[in-house]
N, C-alpha and C positions, 0 to 999 in steps of 0.2 A: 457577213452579217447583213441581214435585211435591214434596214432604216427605218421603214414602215410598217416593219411588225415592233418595232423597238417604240416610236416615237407612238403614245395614245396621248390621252388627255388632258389624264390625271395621272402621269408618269412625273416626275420631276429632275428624275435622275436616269443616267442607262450606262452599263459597261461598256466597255471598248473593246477591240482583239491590239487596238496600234495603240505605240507608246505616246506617240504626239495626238491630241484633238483638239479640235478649234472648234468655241462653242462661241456664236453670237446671241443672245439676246437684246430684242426686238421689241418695244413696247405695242402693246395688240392696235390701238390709235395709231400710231407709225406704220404700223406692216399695211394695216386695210388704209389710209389714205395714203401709200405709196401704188398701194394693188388698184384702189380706184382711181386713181388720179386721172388717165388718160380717157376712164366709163364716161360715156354719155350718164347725164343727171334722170334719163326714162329709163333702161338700163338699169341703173344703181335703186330705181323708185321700184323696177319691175321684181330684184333681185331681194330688196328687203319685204314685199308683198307677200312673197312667195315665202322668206325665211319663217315668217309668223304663221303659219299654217302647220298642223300635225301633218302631212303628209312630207314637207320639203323640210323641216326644221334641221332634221337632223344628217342634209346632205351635204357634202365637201362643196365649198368655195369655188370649184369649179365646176361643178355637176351643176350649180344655183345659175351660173353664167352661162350655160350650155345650156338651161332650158329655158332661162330670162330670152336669149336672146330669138329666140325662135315662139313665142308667146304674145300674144297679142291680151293687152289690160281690156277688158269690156265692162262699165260700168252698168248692173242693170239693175229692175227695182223691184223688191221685193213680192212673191209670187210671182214673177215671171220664168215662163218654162224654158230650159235651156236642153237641147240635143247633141 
């Protein structure tokens, strides 16, 4: 059985093939300040930036980290022409 064709969203529930399964649940606060704990606070600033955008919103937790961390923030002011 694939795990990640089984586990979406908005699933709540999934079959099994084995008689034994061990289900932990995880309160979503707990998972992400265990996942960020060790992030630099630019990092974690880079990473929510980025979530709020229609291009990145809806990319995996580690895809946001993989492009956080190769991205430089540049503050600039409006009308200014960027290349």
């Amino acid at each position: 059985m694939d795990v990640f064709k089984v586990l979406q969203k908005d699933r709540k529930f999934y079959q099994t093939l084995t008689e034994e399964t061990v289900v932990a649940k995880i309160q979503r606060g707990d998972f992400i300040a265990s996942i960020f704990q060790e992030m630099s606070e630019e990092l974690f600033y880079k990473i929510v930036l980025l979530r709020q955008t229609p291009y990145f919103k809806d990319l995996s937790p580690y895809s946001l980290v993989t492009i956080a961390s190769n991205v430089e923030v540049k503050e600039m002011k409006y009308g200014e022409v960027l290349i």
